[in-house]
KOLFI-200229 format. One record per residue: z, x, y of N, C-alpha, C in turn. Coordinates in steps of 0.2 Angstrom, whole numbers, plus 5000, padded with zeros to 4 digits. Atoms other than C-alpha are relative to their C-alpha. Example, Ala and Ser with C-alpha at 12.3 -4.5 7.8 and 13.67 -1.06 7.14 Angstrom:
BEGIN
500050044994503950624978500050045006
499949964994503650684995500349965005
END
This chain:
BEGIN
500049974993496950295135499850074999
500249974998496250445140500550054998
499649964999497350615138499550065004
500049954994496550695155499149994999
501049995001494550705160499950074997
500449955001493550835152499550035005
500249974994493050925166499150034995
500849965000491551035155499749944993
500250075006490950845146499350024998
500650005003489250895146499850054996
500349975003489351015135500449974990
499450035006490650905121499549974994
500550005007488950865111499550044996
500549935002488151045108500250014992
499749995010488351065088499450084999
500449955001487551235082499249984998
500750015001485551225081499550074999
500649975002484251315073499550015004
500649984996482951345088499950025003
500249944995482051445097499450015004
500650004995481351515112499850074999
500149925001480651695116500650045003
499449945002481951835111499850075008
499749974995482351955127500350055001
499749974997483152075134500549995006
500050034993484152015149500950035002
499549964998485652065158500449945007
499450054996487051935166500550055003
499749954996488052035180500449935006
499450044994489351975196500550015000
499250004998490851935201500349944997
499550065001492351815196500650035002
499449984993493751825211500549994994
499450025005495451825199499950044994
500049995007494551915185500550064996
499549965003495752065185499850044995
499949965006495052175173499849984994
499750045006495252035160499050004995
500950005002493552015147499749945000
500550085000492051905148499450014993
500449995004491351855135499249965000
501050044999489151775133500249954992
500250035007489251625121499449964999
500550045000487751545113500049925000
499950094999487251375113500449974995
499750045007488251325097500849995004
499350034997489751335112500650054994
499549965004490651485098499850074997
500449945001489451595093500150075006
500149954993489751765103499750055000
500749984998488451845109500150095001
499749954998489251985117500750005004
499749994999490752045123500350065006
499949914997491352165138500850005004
499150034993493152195148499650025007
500450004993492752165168500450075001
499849954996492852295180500650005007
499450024998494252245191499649925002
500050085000493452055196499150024998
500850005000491552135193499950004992
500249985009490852115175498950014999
500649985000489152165169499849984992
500250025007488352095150499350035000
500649995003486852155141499849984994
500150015008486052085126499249954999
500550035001484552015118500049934998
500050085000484351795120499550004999
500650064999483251665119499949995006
500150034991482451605136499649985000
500550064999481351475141499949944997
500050105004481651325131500549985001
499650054998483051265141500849994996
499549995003484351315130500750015005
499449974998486251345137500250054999
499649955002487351485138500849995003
499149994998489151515141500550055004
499749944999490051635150500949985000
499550005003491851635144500350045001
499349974999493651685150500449994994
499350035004494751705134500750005002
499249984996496351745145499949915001
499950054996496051565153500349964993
499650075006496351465135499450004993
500349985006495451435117499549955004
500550044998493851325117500049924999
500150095002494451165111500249965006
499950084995494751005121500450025003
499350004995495851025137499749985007
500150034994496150985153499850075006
500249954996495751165159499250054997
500549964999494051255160500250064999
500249945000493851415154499150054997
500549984999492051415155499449995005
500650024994490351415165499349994996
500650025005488751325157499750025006
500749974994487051415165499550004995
500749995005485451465158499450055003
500549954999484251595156499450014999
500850005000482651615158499550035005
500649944997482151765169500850054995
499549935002482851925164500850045003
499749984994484151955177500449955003
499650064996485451835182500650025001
499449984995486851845196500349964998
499550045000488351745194500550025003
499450004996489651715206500849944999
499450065000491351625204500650015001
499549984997493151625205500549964993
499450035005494751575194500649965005
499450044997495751435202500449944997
499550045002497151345195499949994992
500350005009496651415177499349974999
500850035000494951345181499550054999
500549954997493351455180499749955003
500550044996492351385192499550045003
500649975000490551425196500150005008
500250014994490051455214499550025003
500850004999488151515214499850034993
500249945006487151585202499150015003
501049995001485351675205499550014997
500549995003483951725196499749964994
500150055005483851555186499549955005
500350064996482551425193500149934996
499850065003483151325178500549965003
499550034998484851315185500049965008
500050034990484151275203499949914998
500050075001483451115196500349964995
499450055005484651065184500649985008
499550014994485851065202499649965001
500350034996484450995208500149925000
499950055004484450845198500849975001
499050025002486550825196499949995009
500150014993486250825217499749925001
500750085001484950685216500549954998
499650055004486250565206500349965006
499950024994486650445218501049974999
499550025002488450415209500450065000
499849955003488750595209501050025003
499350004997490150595223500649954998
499450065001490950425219500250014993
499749965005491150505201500750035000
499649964998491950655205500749975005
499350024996493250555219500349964992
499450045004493650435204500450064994
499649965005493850585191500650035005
499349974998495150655204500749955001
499650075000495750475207500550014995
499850025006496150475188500450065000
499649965002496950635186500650025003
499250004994498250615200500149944998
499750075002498550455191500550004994
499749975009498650525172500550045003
499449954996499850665182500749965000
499450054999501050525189500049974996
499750065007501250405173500150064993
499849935006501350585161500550035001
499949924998501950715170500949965006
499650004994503250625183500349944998
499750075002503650425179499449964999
500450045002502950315166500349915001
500150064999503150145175499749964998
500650035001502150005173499849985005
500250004996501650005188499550095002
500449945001501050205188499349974993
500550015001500150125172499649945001
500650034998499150005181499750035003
500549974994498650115193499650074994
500649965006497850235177499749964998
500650075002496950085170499749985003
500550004993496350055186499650055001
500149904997495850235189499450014993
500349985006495250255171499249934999
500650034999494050105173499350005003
500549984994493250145188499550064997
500949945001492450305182499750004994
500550035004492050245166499549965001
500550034996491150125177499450035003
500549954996490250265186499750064996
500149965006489950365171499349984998
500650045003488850235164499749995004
500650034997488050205182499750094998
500449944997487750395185499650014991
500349955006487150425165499149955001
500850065000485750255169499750035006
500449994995485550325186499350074998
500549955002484750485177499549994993
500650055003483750375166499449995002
500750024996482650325179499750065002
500349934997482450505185499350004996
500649955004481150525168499449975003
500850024998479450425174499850055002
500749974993479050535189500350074997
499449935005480250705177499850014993
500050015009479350665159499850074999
500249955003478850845160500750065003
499449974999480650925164500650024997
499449985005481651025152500849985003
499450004998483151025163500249915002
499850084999483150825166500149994991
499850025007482950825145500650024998
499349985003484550925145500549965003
499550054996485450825156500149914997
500150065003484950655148500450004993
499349975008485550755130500649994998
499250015000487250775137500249945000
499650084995487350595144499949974993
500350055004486450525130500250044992
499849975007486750625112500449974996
499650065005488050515104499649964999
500550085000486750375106499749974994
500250045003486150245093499350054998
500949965003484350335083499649975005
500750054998483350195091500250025008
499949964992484050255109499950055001
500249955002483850415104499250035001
500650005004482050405098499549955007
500250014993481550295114500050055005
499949944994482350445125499450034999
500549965001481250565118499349975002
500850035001479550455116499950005009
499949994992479950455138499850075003
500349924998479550655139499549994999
500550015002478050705139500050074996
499849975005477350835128500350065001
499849954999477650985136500750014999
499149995000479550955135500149994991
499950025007479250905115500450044995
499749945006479751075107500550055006
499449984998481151115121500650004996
499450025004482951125115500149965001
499650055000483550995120499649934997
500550045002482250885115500050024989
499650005009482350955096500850004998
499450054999484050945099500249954996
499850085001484150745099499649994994
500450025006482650765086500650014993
499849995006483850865074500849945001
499450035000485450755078499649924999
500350045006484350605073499850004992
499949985007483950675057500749994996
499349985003485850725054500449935000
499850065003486150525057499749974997
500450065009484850455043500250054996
499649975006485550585031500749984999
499450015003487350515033500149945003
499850074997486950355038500249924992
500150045005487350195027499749984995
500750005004486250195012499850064999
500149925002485950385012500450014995
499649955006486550504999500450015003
499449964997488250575003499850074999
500249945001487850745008500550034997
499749985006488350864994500850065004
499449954997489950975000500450054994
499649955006491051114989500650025007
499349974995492751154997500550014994
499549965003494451234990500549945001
499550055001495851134985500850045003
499549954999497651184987500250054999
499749945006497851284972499450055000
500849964998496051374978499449984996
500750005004494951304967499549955004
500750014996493051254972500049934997
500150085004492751054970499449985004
500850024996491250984974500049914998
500050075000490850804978499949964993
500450005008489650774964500249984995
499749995005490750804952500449924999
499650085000491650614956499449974997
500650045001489950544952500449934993
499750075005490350334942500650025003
499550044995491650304954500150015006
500150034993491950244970500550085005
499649924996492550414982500349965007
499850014994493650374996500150055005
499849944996493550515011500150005007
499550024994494650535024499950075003
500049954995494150665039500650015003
499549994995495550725047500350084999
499749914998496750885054500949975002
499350024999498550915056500249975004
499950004991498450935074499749925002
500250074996497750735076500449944997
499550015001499050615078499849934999
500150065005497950455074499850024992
500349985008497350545057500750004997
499450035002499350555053500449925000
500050065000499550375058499749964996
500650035005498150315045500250014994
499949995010498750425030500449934996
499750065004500050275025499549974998
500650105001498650155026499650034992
500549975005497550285015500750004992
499250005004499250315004499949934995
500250055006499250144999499549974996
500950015004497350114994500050034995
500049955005497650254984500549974994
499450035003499450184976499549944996
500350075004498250004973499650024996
500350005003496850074966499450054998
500349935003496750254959500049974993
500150025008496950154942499549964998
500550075000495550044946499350035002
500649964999494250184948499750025006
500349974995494150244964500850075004
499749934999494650434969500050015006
499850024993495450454987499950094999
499949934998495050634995500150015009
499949994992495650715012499850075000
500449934999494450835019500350025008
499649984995495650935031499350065005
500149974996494751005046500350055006
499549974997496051105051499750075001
500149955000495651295057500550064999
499450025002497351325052500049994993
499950005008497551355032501049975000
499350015003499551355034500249925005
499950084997499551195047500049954996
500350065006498551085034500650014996
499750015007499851135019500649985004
499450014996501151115030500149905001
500250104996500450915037499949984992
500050025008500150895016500549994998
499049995003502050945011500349935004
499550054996502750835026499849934999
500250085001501650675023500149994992
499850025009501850685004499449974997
500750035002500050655000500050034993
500149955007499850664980499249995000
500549985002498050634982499450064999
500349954999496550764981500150035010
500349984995496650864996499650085001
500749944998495251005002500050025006
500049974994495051125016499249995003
500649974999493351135025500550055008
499549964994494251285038499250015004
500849994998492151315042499749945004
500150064998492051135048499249984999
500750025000490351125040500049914998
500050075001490750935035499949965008
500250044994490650885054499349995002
500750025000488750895054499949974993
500450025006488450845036500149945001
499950084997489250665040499849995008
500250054993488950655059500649975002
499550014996490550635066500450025004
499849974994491250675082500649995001
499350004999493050615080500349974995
499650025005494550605069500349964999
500449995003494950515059499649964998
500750025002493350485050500050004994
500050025009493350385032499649964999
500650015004491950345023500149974992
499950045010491850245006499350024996
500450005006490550304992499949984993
500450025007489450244979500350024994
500149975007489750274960499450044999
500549974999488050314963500050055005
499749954996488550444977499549965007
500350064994487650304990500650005004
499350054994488650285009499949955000
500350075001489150125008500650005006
499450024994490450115023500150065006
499849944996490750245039500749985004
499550024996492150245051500549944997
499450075002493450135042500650035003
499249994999495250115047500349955000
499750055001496650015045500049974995
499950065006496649835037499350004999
500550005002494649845038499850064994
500049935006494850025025500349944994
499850035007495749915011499749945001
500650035003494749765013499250024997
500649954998493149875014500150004991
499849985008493849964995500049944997
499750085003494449774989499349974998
500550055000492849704992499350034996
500449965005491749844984500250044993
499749995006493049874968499949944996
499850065004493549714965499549925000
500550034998492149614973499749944993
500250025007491449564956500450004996
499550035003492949504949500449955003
499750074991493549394964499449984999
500250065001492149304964499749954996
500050065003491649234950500749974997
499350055001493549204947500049955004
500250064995493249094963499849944998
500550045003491949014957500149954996
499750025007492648974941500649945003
499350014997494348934949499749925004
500550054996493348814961499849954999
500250055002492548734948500449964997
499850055006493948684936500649975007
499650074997495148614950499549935005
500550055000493548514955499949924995
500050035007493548474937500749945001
499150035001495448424936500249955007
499850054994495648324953499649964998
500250045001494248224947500349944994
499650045006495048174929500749985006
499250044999496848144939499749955004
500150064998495948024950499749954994
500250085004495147924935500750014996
499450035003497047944929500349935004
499550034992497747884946499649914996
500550075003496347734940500349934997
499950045009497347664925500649965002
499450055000498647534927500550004995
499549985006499247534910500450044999
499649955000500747634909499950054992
500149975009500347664888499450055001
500649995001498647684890499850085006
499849934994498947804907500350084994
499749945005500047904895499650044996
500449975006498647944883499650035004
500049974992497847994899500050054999
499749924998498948134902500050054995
500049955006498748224886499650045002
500949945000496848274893500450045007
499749964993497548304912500550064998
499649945000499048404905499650054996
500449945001497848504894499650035007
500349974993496648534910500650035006
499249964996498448584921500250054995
499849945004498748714906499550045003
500849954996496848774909500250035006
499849964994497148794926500350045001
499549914998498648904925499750054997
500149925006497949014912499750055004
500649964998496349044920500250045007
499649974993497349084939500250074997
499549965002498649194929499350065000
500449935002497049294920499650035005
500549974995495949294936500450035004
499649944997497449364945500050094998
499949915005497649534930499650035006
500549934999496249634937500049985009
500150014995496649574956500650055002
499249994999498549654954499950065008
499849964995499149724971499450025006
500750014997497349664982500249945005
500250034997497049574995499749934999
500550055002495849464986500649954997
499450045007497249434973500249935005
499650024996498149354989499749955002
500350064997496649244994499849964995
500250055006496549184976500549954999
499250024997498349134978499949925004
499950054993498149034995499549944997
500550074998496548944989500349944994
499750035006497848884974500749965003
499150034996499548834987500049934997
499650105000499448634986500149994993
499750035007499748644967500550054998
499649945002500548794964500749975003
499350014997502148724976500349944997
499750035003502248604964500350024993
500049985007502348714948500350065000
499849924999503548844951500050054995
500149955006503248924933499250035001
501049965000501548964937499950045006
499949964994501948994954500450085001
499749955001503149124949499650084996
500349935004502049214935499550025005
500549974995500649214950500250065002
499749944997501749314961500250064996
500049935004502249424947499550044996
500549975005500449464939499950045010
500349954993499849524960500550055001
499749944999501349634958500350035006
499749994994502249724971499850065005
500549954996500849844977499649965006
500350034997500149694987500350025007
499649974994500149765006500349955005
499550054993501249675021499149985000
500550034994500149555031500249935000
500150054998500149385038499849964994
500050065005499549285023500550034993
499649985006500549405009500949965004
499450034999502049335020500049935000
500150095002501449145020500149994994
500150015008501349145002500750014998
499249975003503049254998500649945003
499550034997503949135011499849934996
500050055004503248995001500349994992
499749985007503749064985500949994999
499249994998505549094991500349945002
499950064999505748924997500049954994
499750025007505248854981500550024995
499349965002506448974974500849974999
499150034995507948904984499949934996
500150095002507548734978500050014991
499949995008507748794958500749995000
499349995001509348764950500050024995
500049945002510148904945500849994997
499249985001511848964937500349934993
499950065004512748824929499949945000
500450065000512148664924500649945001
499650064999513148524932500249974996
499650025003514448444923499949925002
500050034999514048244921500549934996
500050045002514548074914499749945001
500350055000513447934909499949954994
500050035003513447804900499250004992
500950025005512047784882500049934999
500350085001511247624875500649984999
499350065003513047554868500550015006
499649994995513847594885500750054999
499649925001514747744877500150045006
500149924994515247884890500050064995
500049945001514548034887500050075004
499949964994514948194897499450064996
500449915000513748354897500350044997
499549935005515248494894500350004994
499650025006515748404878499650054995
500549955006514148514869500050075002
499949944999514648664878500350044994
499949955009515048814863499749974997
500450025006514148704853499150014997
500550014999512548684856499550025007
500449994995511148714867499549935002
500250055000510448564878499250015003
500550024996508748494882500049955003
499950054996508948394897499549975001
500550044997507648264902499949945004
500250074997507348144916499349984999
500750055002506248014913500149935004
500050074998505747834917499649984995
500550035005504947714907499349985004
500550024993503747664923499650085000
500349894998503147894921499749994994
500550005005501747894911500150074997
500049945002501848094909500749994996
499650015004503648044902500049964993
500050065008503047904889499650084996
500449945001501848064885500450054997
499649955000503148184885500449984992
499350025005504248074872499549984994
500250005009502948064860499850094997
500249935003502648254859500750034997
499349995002504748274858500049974991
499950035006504648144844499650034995
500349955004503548264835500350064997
499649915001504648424837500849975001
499350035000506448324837500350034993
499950005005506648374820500450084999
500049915000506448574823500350025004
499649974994507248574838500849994997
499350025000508848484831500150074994
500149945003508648614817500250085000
499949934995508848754830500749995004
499450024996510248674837500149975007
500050064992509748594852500049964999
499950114999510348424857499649995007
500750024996508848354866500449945002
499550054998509848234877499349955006
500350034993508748104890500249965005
499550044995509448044907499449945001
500350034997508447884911500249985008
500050004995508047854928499749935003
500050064997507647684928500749975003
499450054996508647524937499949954998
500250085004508047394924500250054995
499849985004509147424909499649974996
500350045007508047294897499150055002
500449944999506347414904500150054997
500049905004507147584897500149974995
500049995008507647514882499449964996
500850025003506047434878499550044999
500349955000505347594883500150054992
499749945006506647704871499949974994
500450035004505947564859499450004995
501049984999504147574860499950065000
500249965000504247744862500550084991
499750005007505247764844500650065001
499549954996506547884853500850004996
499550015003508047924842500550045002
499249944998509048074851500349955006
499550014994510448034864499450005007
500650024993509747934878500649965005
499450034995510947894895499549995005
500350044994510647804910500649985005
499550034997511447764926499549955005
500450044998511047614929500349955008
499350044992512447554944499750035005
500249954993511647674958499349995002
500750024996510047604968499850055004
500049944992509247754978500050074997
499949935002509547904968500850004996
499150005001511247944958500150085002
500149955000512148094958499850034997
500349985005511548154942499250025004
500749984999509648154950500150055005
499849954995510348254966500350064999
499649915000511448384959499550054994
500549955002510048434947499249985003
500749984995508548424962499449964997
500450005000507548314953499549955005
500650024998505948264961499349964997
500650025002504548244952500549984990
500050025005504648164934499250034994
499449985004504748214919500250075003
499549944999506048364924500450014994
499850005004506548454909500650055003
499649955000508248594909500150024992
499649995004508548684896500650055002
499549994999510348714894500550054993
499749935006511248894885500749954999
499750025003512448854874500750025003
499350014995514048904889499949965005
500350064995513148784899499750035006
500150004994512248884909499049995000
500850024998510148854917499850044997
500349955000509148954906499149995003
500450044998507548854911500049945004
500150094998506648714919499449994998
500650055004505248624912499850054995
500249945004505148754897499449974996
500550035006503748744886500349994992
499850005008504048674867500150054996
499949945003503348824861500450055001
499249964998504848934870500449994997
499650035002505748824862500350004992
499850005005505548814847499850094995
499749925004505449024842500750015002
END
């Protein structure tokens, strides 16, 4: 929303310019009713330049000095009593132009306004009115600009309803609507006007922010005599100023003082990516942004790219002050001379740009979520995708082998099976785990994630090391909370703390209870079935390492989870199985034993400390056995 119209708008695109008409002599004189004595100053077209300087006569003033005149250039005559020159909602100027030697000017000061009310000896100025007269929106403008300001007053200044703020949305619509007709209404003017300085300067004003190619049409529209006017080189030089700092150009070179006063030039970052952030104390979306900039910096100042804040503040103690209070430890820099507002082409704050290692613009205007994707995507970019890719190919790979597992009928034969599958299931974690390292605390890392959820939700050890290789620098958003709530969930579904206390029967219909190994030993629990291929699999790689583990002091105990006693023991036969093997075989449907320790999937291993509490679940052998 709007904070108030801009009463003197058509001068908010003038930027200092190098050109010239024939130098003069000339002498600006009159009245301004209210002026009391107070001083009037002549400013040049750069809108800050002062020209001259005099105190009035009681409301009469008089100026002398040598200008430019005839190329349609502006000037300024300037009350500093009424206010400074930056952005407000009060006028303390009058735009005119000179181009005879001798100009009257009559005005008045009302409600902190200067307002003009004639001016003579100008035939520029007769047809610059002339033209602003001519516009067929010119009244319906002005009613809505006043519409709007008795709106912005009521919803600011008096009661912010939401009914006062529909009637400013309303309000603010309309002349934005009439903006665009009155800027197109003055469009049409050029055919039968291509030889009109004062139509080129008016088109400037409406049109100057405009796209090159809009730009570069304007122009080609005049004809020639207007071609080396000001306003016409003008639009020339503010094209130029956007293919110098347009995407793809060099970053124009810059030197500015740091906190501690010393000279840094951009240059000098050359082989890594520069991040710079336009802004000032005094703008309260450039304050709103630092976080965002904060964190990029936080992600991926160890990842080769240097964050700089180039303060345009005119104010040295304001900026240290806005630095101290946000807590920014990155580079920051003063330009107090605001020569970076032309060098990039920027007209408002803030303004962050991403650079090349090659000192190439590779981004303008970022902010927000689009600023750290933007960084993410030209850091990390080449290292996310061929991990994709790769990634892509091996669970391509590996779904294909488990379906010609799924194929297999033979339970045996299935088994030998899953030796290749669970090697290709190690592969995939590793490669995830390692394609995650160089993503840690990214975006990207977070899409590498997602495209991995439907297995991951089965494998909480892998799903865990995930989440702790992307690390805790990953920013909020909508998929970083899908993923964490998925994590957390699986989480809750871990059993933790101490290992349930059982009793079940072994092969001789012995009871044996679980807390009986407690102080003794340490357990490796295992459900199985003889029907579980990955378990006949699983009992031949135990039956390898059964020796080393008992050695170590682990009792490797296994719960069968069949409901055919003559099946498991044909199994724990066939499968030459010699540790402690129980079963409950009374309980159709699940026992307790399978519910109080969560299992779901087969085989589920625990390992169990030597007090009896969870130090794992599905440990690796190798864990095991160091």
């Amino acid at each position: 929303m709007k904070k108030g119209i801009l009463l003197f708008v058509c001068i908010v695109m003038l930027l200092p310019i190098l050109l010239h008409g024939e130098v003069k002599q000339v002498k600006v004189w009159g009245k301004i009713v209210g002026l009391a004595g107070r001083e009037v100053v002549l400013l040049d077209s750069d809108y800050k330049t002062e020209i001259v300087r005099v105190k009035g006569n009681k409301d009469r003033f008089e100026l002398t000095a040598k200008v430019e005149v005839g190329d349609a250039r502006p000037y300024f005559l300037y009350l500093p009593s009424l206010g400074g020159l930056e952005f407000s909602q009060k006028v303390p100027v009058i735009q005119f132009f000179i181009d005879t030697e001798n100009i009257q000017i009559e005005a008045k000061i009302k409600d902190g306004n200067l307002q003009r009310e004639w001016i003579k000896g100008s035939p520029a100025m007769l047809e610059y009115l002339a033209f602003v007269e001519e516009n067929p929106y010119r009244k319906a403008l002005n009613e809505a600009i006043n519409v709007y300001n008795i709106a912005f007053h009521e919803y600011n200044d008096v009661n912010q309803t939401d009914e006062n703020f529909r009637i400013l949305k309303q309000a603010s619509r309309r002349m934005d609507s009439l903006s665009v007709k009155q800027s197109e209404a003055f469009l049409a003017m050029i055919p039968e006007n291509r030889d009109s300085k004062m139509l080129a300067v008016i088109v400037g004003n409406h049109y100057g922010g405009a796209s090159v190619d809009v730009l570069e049409k304007l122009i080609s529209q005049f004809g020639a005599g207007v071609q080396e006017s000001y306003p016409i080189l003008k639009m020339k030089k503010r094209i130029a100023q956007v293919k110098a700092s347009a995407v793809g150009s060099m970053a124009p070179e810059f030197e500015l003082k740091d906190l501690e006063g010393n000279l840094v030039k951009l240059s000098s970052f050359r082989g890594k990516y520069v991040l710079i952030d336009f802004w000032a104390s005094w703008c309260g979306p450039c304050r709103k942004e630092i976080p965002n900039i904060k964190q990029v910096y936080n992600s991926f100042a160890d990842k080769g790219l240097v964050v700089i804040g180039v303060s345009v503040d005119q104010n040295d103690q304001e900026w240290r002050q806005a630095v101290k209070e946000e807590q920014v430890q990155y580079l920051q820099l003063s330009d107090i001379e605001g020569i970076t507002w032309k060098l990039y082409n920027f007209n408002g704050i803030p303004f962050i740009t991403l650079i090349s290692p090659e000192g190439v613009i590779l981004e303008r205007s970022l902010r927000g979520v689009e600023l750290r994707r933007k960084v993410e995507e030209y850091l990390l970019g080449d290292r996310y995708a061929p991990a994709k890719q790769k990634m892509d190919e091996i669970n391509e790979r590996f779904n294909t082998l488990v379906e010609e597992y799924r194929e297999i009928k033979d339970v045996m034969k299935k088994a030998e099976m899953w030796e290749k599958v669970k090697e290709e299931k190690q592969k995939r974690a590793d490669f995830l785990l390692e394609g995650l390292k160089p993503l840690e605390g990214s975006e990207l890392g977070l899409e590498l994630l997602k495209d991995n959820l439907s297995w991951l939700e089965d494998d909480y050890n892998v799903f865990q090391a995930a989440v702790q290789t992307l690390g805790n620098r990953v920013p909020e958003s909508e998929l970083k909370t899908e993923i964490w709530n998925k994590f957390e969930k699986l989480k809750a579904e871990q059993l933790t703390g101490e290992a349930p206390d059982f009793v079940l029967l072994d092969k001789r219909g012995k009871e044996v209870r679980l807390s009986s190994f407690r102080g003794k030993k340490e357990v490796l629990l295992d459900f199985w079935a003889s029907f579980c291929a990955p378990c006949r699999s699983q009992n031949k790689e135990l039956n390898k390492h059964y020796k080393e583990l008992k050695k170590k002091g682990i009792q490797v105990i296994s719960v069968s989870l069949d409901r055919d006693k003559k099946k498991w023991l044909e199994a724990v036969k066939q499968d030459k199985i010699s540790w402690l093997q129980l079963a409950d075989l009374t309980i159709a449907g699940g026992s307790e034993v399978e519910k109080a320790y969560k299992v779901k999937v087969l085989p589920t291993v625990y390992w169990i400390s030597a007090d009896g509490m969870i130090k794992a679940k599905n440990p690796k052998l190798a864990d095991l056995l160091k």
